[in-house]
Rosetta silent file (secondary structure, phi, psi, omega in degrees, C-alpha in Angstrom):
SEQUENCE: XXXXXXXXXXXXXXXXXXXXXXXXXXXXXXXXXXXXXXXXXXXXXXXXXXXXXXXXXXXXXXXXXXXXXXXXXXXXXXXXXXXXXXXXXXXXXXXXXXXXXXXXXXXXXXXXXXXXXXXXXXXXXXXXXXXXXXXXXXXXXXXXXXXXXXXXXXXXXXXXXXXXXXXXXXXXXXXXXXXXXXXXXXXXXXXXXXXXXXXXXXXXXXXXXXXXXXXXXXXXXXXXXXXXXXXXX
SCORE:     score description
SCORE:     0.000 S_00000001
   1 L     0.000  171.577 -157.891   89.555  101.836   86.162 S_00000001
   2 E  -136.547  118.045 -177.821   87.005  104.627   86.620 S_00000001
   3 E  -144.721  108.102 -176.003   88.265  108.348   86.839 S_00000001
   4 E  -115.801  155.973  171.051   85.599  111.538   87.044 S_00000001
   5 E  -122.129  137.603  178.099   86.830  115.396   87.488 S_00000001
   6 L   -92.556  127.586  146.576   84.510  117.139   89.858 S_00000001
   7 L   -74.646  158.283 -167.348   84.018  120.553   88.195 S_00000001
   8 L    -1.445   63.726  147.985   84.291  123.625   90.377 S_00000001
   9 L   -91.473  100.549  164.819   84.723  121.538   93.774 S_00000001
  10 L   -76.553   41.430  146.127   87.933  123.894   95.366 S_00000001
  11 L  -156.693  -48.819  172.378   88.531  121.133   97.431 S_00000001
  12 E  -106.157  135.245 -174.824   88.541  117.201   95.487 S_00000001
  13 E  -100.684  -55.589  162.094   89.232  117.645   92.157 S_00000001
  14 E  -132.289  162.321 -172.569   89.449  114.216   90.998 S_00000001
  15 E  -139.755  150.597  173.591   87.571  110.726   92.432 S_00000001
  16 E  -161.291  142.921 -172.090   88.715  107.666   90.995 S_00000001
  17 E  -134.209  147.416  155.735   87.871  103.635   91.744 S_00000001
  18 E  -127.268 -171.240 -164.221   89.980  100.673   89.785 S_00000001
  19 E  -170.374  162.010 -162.618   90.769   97.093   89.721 S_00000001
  20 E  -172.958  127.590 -179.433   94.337   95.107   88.819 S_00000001
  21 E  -136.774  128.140  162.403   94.860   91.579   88.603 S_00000001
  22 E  -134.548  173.141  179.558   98.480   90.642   87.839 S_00000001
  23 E  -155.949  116.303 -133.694   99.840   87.202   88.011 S_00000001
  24 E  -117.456   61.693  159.945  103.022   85.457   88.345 S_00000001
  25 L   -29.468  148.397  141.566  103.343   81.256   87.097 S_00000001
  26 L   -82.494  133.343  147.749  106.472   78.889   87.303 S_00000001
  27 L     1.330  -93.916  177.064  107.285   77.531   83.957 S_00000001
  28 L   -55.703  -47.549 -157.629  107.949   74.483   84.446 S_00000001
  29 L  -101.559  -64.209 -179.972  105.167   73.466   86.931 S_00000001
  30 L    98.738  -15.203  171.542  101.988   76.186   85.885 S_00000001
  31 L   -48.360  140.673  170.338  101.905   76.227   90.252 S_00000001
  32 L   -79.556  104.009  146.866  101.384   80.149   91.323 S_00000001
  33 L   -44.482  -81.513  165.855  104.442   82.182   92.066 S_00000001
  34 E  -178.187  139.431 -161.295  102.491   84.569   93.262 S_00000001
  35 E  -121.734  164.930 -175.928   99.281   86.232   92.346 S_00000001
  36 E  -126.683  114.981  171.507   97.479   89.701   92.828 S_00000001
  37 E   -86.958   77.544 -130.000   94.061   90.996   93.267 S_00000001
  38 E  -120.587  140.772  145.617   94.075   94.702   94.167 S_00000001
  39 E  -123.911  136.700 -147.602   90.851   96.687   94.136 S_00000001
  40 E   -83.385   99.404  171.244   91.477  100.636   94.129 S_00000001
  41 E   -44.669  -69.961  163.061   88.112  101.475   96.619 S_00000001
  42 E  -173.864  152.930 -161.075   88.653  104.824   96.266 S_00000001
  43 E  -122.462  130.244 -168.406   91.036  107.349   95.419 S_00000001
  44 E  -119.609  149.734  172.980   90.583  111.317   95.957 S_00000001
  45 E  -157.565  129.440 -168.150   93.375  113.651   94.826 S_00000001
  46 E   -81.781  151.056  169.273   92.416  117.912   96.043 S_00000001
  47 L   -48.600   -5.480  176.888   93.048  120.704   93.938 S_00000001
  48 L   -93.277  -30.776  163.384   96.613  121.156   95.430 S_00000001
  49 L   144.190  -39.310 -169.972   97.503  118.171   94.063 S_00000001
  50 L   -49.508  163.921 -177.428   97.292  115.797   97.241 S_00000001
  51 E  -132.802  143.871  176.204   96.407  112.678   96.938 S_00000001
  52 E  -129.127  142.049 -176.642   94.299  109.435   99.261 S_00000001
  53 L  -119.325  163.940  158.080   93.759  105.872   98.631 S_00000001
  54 L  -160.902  131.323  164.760   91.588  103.023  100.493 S_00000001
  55 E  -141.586  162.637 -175.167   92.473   99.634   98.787 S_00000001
  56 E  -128.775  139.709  177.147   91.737   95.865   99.386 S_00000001
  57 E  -138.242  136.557  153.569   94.160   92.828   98.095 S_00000001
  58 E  -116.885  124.995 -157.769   93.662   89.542   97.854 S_00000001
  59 E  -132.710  170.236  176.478   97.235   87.879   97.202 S_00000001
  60 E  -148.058  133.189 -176.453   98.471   84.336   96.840 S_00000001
  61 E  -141.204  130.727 -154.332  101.724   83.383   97.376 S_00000001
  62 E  -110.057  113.661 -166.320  103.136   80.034   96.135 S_00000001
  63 E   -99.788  150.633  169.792  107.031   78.992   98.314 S_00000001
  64 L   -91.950  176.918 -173.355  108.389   76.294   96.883 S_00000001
  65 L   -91.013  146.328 -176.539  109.852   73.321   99.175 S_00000001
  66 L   100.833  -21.014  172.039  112.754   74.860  100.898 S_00000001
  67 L   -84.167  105.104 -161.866  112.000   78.356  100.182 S_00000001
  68 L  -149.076  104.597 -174.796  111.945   80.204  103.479 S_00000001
  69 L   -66.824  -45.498  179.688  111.272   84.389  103.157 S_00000001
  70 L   -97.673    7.277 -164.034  111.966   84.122  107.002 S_00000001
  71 H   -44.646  -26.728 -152.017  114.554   81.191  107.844 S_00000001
  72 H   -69.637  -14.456 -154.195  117.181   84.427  108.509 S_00000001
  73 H  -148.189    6.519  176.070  114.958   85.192  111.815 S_00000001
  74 L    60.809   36.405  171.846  114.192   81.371  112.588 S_00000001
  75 L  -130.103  132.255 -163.933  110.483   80.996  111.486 S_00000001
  76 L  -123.766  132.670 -174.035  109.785   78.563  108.792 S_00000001
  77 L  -108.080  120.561  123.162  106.891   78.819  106.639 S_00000001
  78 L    44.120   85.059  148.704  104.766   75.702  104.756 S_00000001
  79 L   -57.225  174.959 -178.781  105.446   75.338  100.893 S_00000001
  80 E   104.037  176.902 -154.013  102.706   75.253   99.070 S_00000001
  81 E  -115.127  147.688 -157.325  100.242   78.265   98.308 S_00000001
  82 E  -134.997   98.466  169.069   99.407   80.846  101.179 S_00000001
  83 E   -65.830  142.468  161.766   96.127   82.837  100.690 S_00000001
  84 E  -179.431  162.260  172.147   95.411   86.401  102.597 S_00000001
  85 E   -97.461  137.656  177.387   93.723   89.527  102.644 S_00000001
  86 E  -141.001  163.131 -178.070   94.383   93.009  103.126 S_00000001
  87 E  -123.881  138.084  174.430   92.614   96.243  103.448 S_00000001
  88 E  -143.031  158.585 -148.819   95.193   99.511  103.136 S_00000001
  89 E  -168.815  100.568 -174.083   95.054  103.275  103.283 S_00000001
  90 E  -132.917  131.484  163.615   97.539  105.718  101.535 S_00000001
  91 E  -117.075  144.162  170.747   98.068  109.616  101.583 S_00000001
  92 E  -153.796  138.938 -179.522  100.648  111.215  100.033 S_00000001
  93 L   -52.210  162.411  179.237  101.293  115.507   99.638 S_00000001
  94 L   -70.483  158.863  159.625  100.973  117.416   96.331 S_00000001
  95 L  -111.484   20.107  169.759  104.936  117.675   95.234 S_00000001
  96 L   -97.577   -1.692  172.084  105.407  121.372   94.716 S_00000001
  97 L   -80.385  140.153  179.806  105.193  121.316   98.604 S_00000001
  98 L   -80.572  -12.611  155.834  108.709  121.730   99.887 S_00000001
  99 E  -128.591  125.516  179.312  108.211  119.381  102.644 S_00000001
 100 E  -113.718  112.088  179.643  106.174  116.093  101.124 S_00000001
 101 L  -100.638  159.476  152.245  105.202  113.509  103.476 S_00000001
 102 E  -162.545  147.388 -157.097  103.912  110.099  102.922 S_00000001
 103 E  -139.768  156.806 -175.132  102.194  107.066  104.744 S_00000001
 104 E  -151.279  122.469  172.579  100.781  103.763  103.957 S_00000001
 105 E  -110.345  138.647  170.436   98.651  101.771  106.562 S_00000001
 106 E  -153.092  151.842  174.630   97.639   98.338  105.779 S_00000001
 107 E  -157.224  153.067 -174.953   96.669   95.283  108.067 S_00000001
 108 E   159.677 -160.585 -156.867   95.459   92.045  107.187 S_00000001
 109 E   -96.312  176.619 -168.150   96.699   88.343  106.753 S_00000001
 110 L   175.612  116.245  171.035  100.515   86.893  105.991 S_00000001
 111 L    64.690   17.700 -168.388  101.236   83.954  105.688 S_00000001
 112 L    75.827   51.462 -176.292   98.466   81.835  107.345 S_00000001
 113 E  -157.023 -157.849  172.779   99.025   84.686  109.903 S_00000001
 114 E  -122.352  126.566  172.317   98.438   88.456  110.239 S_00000001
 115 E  -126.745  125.041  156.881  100.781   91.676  109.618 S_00000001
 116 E  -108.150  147.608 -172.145   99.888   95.493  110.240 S_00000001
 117 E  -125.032  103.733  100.835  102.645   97.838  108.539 S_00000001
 118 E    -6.268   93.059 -178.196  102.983  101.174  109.233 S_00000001
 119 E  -137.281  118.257  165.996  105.258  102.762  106.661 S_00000001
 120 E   -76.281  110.053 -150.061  106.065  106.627  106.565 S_00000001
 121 L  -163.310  115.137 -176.401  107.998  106.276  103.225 S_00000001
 122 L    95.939   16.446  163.806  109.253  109.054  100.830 S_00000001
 123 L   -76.563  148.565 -173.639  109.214  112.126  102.838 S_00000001
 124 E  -115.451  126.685  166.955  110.865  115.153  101.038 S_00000001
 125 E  -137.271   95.802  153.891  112.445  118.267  103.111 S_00000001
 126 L   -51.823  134.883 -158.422  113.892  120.820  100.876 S_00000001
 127 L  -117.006  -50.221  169.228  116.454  122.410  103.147 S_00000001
 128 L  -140.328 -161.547 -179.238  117.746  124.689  100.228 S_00000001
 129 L   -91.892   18.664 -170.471  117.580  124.842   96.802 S_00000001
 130 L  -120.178  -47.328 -134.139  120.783  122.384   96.284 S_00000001
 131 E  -129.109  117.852 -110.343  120.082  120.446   99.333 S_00000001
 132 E  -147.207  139.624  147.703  117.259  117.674   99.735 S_00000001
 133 E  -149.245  119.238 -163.846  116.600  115.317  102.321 S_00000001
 134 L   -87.142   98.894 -170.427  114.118  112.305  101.873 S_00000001
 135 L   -95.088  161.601  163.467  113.540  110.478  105.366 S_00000001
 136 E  -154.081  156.157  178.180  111.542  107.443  105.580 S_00000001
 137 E  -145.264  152.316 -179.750  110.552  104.466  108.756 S_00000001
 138 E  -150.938  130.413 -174.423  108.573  101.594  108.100 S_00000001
 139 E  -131.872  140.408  177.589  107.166   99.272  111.198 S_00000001
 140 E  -137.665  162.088 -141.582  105.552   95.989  110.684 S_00000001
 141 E  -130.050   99.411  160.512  103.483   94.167  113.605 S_00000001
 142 E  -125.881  131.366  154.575  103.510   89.802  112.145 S_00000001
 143 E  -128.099  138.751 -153.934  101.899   87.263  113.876 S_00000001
 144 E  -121.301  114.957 -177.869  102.206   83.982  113.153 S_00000001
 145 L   -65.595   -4.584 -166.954  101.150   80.537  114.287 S_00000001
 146 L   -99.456  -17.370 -171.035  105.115   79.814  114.240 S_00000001
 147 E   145.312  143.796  168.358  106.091   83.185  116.693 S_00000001
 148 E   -93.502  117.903  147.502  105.030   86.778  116.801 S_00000001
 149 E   -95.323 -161.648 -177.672  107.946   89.537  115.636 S_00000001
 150 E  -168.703  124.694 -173.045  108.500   92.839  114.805 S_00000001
 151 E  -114.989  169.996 -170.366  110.729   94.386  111.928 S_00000001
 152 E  -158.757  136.416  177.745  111.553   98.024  111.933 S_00000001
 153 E  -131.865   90.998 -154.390  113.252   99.816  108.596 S_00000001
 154 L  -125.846  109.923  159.465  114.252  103.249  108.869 S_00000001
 155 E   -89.161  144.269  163.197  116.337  105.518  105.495 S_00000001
 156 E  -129.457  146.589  164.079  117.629  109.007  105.350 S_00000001
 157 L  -145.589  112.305  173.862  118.920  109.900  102.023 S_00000001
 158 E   -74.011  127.335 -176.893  120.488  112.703  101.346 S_00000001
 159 E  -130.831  158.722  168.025  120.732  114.608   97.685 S_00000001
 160 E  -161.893  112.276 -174.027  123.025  117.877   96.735 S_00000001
 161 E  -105.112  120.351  176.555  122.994  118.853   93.276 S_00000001
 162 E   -78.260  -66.731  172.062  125.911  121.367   92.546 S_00000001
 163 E  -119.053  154.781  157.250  125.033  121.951   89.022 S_00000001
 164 L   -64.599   29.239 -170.920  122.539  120.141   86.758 S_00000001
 165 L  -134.555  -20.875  175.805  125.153  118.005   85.223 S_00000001
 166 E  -135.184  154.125 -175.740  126.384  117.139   88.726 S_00000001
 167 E  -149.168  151.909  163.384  124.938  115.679   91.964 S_00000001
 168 E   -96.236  162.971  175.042  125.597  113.759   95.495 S_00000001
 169 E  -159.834  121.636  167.420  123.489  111.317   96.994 S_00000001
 170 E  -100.419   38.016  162.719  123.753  109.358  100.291 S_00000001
 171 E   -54.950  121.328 -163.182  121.630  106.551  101.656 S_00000001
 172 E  -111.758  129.914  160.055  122.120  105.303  105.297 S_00000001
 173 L  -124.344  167.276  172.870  119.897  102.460  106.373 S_00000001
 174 L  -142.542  144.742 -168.256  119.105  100.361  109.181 S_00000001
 175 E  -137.435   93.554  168.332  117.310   96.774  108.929 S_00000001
 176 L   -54.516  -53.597  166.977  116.622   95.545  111.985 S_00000001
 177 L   -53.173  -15.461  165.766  115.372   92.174  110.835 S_00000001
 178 L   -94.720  -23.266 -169.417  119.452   91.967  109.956 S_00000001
 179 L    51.974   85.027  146.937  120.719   93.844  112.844 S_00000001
 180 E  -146.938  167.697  145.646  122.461   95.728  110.194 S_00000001
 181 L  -157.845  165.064 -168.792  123.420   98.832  108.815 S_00000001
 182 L   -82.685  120.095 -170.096  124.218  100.560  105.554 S_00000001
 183 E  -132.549  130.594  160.089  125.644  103.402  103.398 S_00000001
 184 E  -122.648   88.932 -164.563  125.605  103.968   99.988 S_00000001
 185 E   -70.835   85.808 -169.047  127.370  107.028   99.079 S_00000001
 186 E  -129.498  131.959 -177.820  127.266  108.279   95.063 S_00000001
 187 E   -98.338  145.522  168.889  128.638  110.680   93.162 S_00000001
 188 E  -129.478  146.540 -177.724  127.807  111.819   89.528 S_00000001
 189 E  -147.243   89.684  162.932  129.679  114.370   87.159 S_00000001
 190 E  -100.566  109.231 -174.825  128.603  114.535   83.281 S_00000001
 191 E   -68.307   10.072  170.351  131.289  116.818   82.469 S_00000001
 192 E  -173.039  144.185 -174.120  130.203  116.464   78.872 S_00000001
 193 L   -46.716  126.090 -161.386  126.791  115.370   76.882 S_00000001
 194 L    28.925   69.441  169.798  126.447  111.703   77.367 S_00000001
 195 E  -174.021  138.630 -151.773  130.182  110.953   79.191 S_00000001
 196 E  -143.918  163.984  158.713  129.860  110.833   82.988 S_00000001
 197 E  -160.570  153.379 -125.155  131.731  109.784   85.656 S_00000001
 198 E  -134.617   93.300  173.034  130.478  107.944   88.313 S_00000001
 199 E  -103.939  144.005  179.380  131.997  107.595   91.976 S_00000001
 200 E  -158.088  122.253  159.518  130.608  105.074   94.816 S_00000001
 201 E  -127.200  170.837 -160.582  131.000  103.806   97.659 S_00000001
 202 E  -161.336  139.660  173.120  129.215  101.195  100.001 S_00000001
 203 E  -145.825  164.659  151.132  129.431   99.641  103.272 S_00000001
 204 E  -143.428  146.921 -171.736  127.536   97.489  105.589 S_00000001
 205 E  -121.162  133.530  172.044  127.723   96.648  109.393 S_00000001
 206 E   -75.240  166.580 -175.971  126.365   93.982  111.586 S_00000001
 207 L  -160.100  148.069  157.039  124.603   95.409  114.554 S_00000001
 208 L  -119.261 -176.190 -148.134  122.434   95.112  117.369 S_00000001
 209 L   -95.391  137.699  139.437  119.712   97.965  118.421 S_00000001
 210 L   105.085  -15.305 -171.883  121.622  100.626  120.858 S_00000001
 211 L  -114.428  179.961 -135.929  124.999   99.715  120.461 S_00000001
 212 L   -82.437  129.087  149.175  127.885  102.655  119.601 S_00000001
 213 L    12.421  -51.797 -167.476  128.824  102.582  115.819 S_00000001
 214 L   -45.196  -52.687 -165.046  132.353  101.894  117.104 S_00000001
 215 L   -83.322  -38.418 -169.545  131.973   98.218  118.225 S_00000001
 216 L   -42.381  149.824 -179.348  130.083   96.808  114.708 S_00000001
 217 L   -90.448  124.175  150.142  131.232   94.032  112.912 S_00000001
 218 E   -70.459  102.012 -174.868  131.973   95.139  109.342 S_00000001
 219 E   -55.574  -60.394  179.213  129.798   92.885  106.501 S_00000001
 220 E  -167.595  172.075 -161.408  131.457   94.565  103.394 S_00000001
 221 E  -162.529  112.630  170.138  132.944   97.208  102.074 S_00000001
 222 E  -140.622  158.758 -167.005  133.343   98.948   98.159 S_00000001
 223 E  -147.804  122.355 -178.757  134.533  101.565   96.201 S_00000001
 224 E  -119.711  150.285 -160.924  133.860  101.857   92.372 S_00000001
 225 E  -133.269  118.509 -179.179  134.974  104.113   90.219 S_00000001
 226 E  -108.376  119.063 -162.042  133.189  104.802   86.611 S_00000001
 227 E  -133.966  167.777 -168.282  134.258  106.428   83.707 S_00000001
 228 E   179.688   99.262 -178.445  132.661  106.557   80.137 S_00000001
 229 E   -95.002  114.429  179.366  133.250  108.831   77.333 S_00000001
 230 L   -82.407  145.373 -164.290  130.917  109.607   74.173 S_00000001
 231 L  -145.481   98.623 -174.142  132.753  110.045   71.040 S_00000001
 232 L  -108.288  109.773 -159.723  131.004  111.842   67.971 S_00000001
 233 L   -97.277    0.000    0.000  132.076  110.767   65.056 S_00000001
C-alpha cells in the first residue's frame, strides 16, 4: 500500500491506494477454496476523520461437488471454480460523530451471474450517554442463469451500559432469504476484576414478509446463564 498526508488541505487529509491478495487452498486436493484480489483504487479520509473508498476485486471461488451456498432458496450452482469481478464504493463518518452512518455499494459478477448489494451497515445513534443504537439494512439484486432473486437483511441492536463494568445489548434480525427472525438478548456484570457474569438469551422464528409476530413458527429457543470467578492467590 501507498499512504501520503496532504499538508494544510482543511478538507482531505490523507489519500491512500493499496493492493491485497489473500488465498484460501484445500489440503488435500491444492484446488482453490477461494481466492482474493482486491485493489484499494483510492481511499480519501477529511480532516474530521471521514473516510471513502473505490475498490475493484477479482475473486475465485472453488464449491466442491455437492456444495450448494444457495440449495436453501432452490438454485443450484456448478462445482468447480467460479471467476467474477467487482467494482465497490464505501463511505463511512468520522466516529466522534454521535450519529455515524455507513454504506457500501458494489456490483459486479456472482457466480457465473451478476449481484449489486446495497448495504447501509453499522450506523451509530447515540440517544444518550448510556443508550446506543446501531441500525443496519443490506439489499442484494442476483441474477443468475439458474433464476433472478432478491435477499434483504435488516439489524437493530441495541446497547445500554449502566456502569463500565456493566452493559445490555440486544440484536433483532430479520433474514429474508430464511423467512426468519431473531433475537439475541445479553447481559454482562463484572462485579469484580476478571469474574463476570454473563446472562443470554436467544430465539428464532420462521416467518414470511408482513405477517403479525403472533402467528410465527418458533425455530429455537435459549437461555444461558454464566458465571466465573477469579481467585488471587
Amino acid at each position: 500500500g501507498y499512504r501520503r498526508n496532504r499538508e494544510g488541505d482543511v478538507f482531505i487529509r490523507e489519500v491512500s491506494h493499496g493492493l491485497e491478495v489473500a488465498s484460501w487452498e484445500y489440503l488435500d486436493t491444492g484446488d482453490i477454496q477461494s481466492q482474493e484480489i482486491s485493489l484499494d483504487f483510492l481511499s480519501l479520509r477529511s480532516s474530521a476523520g471521514d473516510f471513502g473508498r473505490v475498490d475493484f476485486k477479482v475473486q475465485k471461488e472453488g464449491l466442491l461437488p455437492g456444495e450448494q451456498p444457495l440449495e436453501r432458496i432452490g438454485i443450484t450452482i456448478p462445482s468447480g471454480e467460479h471467476l467474477s469481478q467487482r467494482w465497490g464504493g464505501f463511505i463511512r463518518s468520522a466516529s466522534f460523530r454521535s450519529f455515524r452512518v455507513q454504506l457500501r455499494v458494489d456490483d459486479g459478477g456472482y457466480f457465473n451471474g451478476d449481484i449489486t448489494s446495497i448495504d447501509f451497515g453499522r450506523g451509530y445513534v447515540a440517544l444518550t450517554e448510556h443508550l446506543s443504537v446501531e441500525p443496519s439494512v443490506s439489499f442484494n439484486w442476483i441474477d443468475l442463469p439458474q433464476g433472478s432473486f432478491r435477499t434483504d437483511l435488516a439489524r437493530a441492536r441495541v446497547n445500554y451500559t449502566f456502569t463500565p463494568r456493566m452493559f445490555f445489548c440486544g440484536l433483532i434480525q430479520y433474514n429474508s432469504s430464511h423467512n426468519s427472525v431473531g433475537a439475541n438478548l445479553r447481559f454482562r456484570w463484572e462485579y469484580s476484576p476478571g469474574s463476570e457474569l454473563f446472562i443470554v438469551y436467544t430465539e428464532d422464528r420462521d416467518t414470511t414478509p408482513f405477517r403479525p409476530i403472533r402467528t410465527t413458527e418458533l425455530l429455537n429457543r435459549g437461555f444461558v446463564v454464566k458465571f466465573n470467578r477469579l481467585f488471587r492467590l
